[in-house]
Chimera marker file (.cmm) of the C-alpha trace (Angstrom):
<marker_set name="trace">
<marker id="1" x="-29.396" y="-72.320" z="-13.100" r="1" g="1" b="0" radius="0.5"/>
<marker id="2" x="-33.153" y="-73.115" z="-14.022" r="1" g="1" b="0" radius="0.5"/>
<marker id="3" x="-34.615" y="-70.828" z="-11.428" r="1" g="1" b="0" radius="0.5"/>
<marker id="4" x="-32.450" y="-67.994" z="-12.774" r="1" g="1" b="0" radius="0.5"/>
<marker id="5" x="-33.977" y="-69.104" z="-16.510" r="1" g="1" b="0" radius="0.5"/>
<marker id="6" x="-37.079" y="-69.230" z="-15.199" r="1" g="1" b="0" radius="0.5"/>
<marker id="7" x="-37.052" y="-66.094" z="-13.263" r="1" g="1" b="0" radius="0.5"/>
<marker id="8" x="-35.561" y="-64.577" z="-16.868" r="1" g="1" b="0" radius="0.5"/>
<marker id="9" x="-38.039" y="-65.479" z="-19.305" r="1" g="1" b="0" radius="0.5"/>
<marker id="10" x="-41.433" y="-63.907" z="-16.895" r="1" g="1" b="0" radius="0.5"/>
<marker id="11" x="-38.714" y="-60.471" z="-17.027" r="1" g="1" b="0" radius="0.5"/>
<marker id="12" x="-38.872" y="-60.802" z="-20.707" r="1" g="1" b="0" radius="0.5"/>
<marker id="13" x="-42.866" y="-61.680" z="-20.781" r="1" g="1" b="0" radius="0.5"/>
<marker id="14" x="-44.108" y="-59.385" z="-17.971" r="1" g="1" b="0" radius="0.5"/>
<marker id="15" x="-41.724" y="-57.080" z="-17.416" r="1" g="1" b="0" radius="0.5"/>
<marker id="16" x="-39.534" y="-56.421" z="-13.929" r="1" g="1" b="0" radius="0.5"/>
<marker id="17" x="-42.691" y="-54.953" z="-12.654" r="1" g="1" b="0" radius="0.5"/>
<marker id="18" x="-44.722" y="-57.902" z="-13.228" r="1" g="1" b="0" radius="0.5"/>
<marker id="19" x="-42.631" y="-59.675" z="-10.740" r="1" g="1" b="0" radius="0.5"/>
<marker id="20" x="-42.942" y="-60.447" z="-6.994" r="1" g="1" b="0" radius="0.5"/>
<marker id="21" x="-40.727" y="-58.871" z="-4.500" r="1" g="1" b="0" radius="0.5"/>
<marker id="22" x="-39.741" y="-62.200" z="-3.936" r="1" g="1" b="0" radius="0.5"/>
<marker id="23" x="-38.788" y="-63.170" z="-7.498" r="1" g="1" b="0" radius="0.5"/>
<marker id="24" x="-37.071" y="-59.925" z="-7.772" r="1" g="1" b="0" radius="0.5"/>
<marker id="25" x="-34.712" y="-61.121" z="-4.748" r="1" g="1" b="0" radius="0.5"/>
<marker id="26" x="-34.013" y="-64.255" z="-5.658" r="1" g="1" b="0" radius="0.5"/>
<marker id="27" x="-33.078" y="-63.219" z="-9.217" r="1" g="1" b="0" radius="0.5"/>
<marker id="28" x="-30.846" y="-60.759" z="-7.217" r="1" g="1" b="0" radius="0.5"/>
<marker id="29" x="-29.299" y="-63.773" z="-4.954" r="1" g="1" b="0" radius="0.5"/>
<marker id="30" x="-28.680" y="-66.080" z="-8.550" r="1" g="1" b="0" radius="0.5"/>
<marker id="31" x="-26.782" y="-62.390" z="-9.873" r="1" g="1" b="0" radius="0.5"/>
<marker id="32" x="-24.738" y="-62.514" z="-6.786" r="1" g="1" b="0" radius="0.5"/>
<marker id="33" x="-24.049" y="-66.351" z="-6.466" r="1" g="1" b="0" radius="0.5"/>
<marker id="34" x="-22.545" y="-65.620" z="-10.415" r="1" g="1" b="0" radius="0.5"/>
<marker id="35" x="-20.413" y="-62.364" z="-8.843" r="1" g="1" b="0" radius="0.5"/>
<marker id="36" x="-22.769" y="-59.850" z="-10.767" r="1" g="1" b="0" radius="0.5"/>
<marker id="37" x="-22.415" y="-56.567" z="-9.005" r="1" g="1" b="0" radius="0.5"/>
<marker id="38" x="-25.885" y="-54.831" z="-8.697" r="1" g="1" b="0" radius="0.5"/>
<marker id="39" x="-26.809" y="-51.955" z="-10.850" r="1" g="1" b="0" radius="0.5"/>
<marker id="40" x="-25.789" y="-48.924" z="-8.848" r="1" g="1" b="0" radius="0.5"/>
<marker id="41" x="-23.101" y="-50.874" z="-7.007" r="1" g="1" b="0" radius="0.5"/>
<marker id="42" x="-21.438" y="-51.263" z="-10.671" r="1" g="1" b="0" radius="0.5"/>
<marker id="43" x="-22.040" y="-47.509" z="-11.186" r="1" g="1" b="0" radius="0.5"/>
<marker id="44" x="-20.428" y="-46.297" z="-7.683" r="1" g="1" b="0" radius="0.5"/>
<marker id="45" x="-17.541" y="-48.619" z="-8.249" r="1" g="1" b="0" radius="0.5"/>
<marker id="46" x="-17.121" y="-47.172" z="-11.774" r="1" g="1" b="0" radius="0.5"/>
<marker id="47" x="-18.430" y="-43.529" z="-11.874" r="1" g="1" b="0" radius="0.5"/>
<marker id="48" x="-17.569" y="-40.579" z="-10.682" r="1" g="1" b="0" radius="0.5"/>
<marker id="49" x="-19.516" y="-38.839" z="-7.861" r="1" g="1" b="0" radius="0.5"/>
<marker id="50" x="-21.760" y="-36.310" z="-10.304" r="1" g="1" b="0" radius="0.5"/>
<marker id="51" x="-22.388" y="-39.664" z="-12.779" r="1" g="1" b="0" radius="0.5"/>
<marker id="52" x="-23.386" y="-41.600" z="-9.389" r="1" g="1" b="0" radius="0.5"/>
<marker id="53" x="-25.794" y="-38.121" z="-8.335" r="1" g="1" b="0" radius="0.5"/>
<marker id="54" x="-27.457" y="-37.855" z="-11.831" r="1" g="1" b="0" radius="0.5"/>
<marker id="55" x="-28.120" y="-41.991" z="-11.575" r="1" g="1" b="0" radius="0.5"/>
<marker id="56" x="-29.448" y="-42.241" z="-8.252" r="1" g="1" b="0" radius="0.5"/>
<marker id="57" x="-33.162" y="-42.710" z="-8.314" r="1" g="1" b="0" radius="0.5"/>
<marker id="58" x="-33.711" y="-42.451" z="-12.067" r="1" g="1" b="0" radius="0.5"/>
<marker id="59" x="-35.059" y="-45.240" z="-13.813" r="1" g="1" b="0" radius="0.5"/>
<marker id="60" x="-33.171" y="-46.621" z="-17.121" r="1" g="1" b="0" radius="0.5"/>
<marker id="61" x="-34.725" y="-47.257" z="-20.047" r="1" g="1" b="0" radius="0.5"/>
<marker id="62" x="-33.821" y="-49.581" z="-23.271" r="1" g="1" b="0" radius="0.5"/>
<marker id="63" x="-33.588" y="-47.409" z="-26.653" r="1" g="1" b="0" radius="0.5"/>
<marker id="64" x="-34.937" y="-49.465" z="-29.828" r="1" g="1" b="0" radius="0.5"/>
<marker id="65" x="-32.107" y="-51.302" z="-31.675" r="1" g="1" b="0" radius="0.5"/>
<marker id="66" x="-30.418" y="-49.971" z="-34.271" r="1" g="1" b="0" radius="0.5"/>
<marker id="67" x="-28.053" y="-53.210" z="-35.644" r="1" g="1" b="0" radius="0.5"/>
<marker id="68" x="-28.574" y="-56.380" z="-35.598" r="1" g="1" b="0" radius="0.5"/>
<marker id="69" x="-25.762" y="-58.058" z="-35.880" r="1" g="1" b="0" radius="0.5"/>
<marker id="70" x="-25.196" y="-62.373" z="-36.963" r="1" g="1" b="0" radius="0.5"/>
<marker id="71" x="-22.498" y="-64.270" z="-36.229" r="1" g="1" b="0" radius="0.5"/>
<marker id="72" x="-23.177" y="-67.280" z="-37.969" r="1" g="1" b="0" radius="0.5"/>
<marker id="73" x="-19.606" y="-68.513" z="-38.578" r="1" g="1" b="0" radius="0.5"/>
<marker id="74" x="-15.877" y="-68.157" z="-37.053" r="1" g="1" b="0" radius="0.5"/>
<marker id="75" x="-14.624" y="-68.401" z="-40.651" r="1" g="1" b="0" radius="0.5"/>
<marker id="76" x="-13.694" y="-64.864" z="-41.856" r="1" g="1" b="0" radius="0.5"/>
<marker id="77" x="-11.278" y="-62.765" z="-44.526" r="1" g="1" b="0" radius="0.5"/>
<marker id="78" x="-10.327" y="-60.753" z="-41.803" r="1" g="1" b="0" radius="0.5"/>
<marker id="79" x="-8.643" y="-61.378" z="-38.662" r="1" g="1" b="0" radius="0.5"/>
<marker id="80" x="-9.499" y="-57.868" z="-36.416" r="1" g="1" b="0" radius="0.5"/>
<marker id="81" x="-7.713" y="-57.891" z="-32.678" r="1" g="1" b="0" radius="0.5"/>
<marker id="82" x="-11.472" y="-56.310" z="-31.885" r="1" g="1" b="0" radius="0.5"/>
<marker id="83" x="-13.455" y="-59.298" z="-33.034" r="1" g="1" b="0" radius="0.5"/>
<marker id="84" x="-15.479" y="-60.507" z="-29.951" r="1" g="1" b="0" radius="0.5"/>
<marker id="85" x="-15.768" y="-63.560" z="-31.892" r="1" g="1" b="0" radius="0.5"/>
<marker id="86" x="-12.323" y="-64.166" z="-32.644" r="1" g="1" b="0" radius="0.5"/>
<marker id="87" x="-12.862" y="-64.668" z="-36.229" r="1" g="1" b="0" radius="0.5"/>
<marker id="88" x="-10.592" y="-65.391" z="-39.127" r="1" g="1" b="0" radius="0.5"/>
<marker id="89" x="-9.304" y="-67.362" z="-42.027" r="1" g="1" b="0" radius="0.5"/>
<marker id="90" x="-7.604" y="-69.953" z="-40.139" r="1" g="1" b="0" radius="0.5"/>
<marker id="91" x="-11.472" y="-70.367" z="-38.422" r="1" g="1" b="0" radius="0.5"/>
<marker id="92" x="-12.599" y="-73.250" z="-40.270" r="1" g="1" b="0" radius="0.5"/>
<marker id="93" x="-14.219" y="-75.454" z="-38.460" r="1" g="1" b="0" radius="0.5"/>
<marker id="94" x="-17.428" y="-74.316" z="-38.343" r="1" g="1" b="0" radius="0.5"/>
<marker id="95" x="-17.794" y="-74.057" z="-41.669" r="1" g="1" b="0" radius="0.5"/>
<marker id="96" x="-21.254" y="-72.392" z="-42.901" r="1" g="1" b="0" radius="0.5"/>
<marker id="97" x="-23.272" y="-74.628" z="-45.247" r="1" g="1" b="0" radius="0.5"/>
<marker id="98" x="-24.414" y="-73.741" z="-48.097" r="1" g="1" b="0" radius="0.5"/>
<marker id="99" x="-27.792" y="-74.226" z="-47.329" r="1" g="1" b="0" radius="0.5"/>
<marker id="100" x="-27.132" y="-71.035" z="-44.837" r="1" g="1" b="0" radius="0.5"/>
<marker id="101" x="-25.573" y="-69.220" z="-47.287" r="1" g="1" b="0" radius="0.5"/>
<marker id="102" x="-28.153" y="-69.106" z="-50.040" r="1" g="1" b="0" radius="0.5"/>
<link id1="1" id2="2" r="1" g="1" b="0" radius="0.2"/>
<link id1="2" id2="3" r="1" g="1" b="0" radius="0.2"/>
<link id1="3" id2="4" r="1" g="1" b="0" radius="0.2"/>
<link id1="4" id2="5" r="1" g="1" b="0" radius="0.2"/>
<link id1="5" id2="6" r="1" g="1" b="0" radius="0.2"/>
<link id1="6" id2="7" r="1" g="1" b="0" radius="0.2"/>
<link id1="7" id2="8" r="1" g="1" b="0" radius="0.2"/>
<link id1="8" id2="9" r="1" g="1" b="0" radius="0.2"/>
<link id1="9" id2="10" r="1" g="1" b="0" radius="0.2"/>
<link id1="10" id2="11" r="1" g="1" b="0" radius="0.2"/>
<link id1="11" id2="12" r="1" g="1" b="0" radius="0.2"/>
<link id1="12" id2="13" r="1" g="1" b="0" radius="0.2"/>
<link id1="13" id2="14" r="1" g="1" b="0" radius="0.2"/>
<link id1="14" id2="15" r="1" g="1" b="0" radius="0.2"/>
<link id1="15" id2="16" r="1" g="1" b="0" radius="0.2"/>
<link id1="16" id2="17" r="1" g="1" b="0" radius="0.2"/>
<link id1="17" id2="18" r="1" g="1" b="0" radius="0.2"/>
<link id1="18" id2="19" r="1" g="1" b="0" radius="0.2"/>
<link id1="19" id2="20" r="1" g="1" b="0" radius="0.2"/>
<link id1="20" id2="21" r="1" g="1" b="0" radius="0.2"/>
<link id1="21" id2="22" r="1" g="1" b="0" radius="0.2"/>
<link id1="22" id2="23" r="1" g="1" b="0" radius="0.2"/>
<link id1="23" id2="24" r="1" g="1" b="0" radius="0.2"/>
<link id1="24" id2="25" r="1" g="1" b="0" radius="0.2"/>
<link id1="25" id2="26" r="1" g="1" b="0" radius="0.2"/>
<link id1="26" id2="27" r="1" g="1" b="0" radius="0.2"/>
<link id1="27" id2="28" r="1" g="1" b="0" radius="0.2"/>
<link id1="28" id2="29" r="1" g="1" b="0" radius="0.2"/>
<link id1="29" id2="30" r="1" g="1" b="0" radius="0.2"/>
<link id1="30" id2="31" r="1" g="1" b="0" radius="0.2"/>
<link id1="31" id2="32" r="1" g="1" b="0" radius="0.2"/>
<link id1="32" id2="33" r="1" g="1" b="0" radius="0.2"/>
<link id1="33" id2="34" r="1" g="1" b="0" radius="0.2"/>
<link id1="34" id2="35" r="1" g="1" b="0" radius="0.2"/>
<link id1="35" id2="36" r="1" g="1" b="0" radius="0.2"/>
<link id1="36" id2="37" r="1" g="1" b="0" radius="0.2"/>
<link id1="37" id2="38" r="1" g="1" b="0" radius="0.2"/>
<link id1="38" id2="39" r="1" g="1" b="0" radius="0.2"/>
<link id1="39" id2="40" r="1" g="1" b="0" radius="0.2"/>
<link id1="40" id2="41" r="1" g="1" b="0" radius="0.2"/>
<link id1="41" id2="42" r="1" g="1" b="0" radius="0.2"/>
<link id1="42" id2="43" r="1" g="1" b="0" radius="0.2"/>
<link id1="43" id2="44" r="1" g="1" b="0" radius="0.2"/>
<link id1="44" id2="45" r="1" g="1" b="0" radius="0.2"/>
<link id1="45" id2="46" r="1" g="1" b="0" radius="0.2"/>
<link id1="46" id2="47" r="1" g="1" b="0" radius="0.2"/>
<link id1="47" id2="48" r="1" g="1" b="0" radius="0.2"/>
<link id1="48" id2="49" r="1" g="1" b="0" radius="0.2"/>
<link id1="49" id2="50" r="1" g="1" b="0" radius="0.2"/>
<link id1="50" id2="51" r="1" g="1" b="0" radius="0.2"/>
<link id1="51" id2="52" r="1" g="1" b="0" radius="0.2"/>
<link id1="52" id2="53" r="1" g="1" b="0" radius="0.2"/>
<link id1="53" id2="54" r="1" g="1" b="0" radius="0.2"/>
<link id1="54" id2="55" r="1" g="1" b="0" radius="0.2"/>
<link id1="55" id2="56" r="1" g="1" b="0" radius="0.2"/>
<link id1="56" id2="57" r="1" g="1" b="0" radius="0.2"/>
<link id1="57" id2="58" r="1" g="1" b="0" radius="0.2"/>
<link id1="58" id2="59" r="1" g="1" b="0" radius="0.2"/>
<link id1="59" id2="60" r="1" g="1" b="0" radius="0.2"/>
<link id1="60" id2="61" r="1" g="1" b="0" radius="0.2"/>
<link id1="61" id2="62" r="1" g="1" b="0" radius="0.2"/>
<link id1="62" id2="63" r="1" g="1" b="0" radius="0.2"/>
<link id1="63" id2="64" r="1" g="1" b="0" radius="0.2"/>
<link id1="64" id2="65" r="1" g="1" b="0" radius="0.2"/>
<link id1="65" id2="66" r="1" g="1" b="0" radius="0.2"/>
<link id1="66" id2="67" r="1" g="1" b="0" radius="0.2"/>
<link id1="67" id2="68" r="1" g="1" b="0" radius="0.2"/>
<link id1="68" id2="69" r="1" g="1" b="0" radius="0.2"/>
<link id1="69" id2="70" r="1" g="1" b="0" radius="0.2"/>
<link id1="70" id2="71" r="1" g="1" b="0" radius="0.2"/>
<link id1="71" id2="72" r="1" g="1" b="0" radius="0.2"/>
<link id1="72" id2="73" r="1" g="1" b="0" radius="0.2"/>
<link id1="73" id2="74" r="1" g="1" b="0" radius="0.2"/>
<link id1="74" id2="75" r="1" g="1" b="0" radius="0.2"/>
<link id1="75" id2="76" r="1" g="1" b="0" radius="0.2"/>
<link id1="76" id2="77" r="1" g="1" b="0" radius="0.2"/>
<link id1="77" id2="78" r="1" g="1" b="0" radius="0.2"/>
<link id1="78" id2="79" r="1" g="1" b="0" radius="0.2"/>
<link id1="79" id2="80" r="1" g="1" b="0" radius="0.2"/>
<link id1="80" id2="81" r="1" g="1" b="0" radius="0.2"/>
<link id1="81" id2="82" r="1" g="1" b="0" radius="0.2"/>
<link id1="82" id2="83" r="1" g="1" b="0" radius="0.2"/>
<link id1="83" id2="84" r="1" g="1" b="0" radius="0.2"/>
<link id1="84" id2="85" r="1" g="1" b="0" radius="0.2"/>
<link id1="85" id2="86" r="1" g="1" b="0" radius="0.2"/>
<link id1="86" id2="87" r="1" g="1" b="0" radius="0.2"/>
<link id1="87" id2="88" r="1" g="1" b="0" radius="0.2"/>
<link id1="88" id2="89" r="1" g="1" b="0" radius="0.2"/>
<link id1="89" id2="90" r="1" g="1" b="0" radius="0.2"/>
<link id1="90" id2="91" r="1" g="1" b="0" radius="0.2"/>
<link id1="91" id2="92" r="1" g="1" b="0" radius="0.2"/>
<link id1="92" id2="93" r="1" g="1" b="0" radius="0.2"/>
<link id1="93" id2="94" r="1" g="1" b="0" radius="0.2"/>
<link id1="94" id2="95" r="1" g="1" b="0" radius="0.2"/>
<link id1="95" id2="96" r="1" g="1" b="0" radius="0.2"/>
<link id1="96" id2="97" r="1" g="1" b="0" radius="0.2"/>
<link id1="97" id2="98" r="1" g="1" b="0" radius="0.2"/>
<link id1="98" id2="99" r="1" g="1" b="0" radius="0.2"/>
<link id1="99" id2="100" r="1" g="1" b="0" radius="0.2"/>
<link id1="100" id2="101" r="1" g="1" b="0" radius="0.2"/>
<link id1="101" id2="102" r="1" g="1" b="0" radius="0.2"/>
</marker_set>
């Protein structure tokens, strides 16, 4: 929703510190309302009980990217059952121009 947009683009400018108590919770509420577990919620449900230990009051932090990765077309040579994309040959219909290409 635009609240949630809102709330996402001052995380992205300021950082999760930079924000309110307030805005913190109700970017929590718009996670819920969308059936997004919270962080260590996800871990307990998913983790073992030494993972969950080791996790509990650490903070997380982002490593630099390595890949950057463009999908700028379905239409591929090869159809892989991995594909998040669900690319292939028979993908034509977003064909990419050759304007893109070049």
């Amino acid at each position: 929703d635009q609240e949630f947009q809102s709330l996402s683009k001052k995380i992205a400018a300021v950082g999760i510190e930079g924000m309110t108590k307030e805005e913190r919770a109700k970017r929590r509420r718009a996670l819920e309302d969308l059936g997004v577990p919270n962080f260590m919620q996800f871990v307990s449900d998913n983790c073992n009980e030494v993972e969950v230990k080791v996790l509990k009051g650490r903070q997380l932090f982002r490593k630099e990217p390595k890949i950057l990765q463009l999908n700028i077309g379905l239409y591929c040579n090869q159809a892989c059952t991995h594909c998040h994309v669900e690319s292939s040959p028979l993908r034509k219909e977003e064909p990419m121009s050759a304007e893109i290409a070049a």
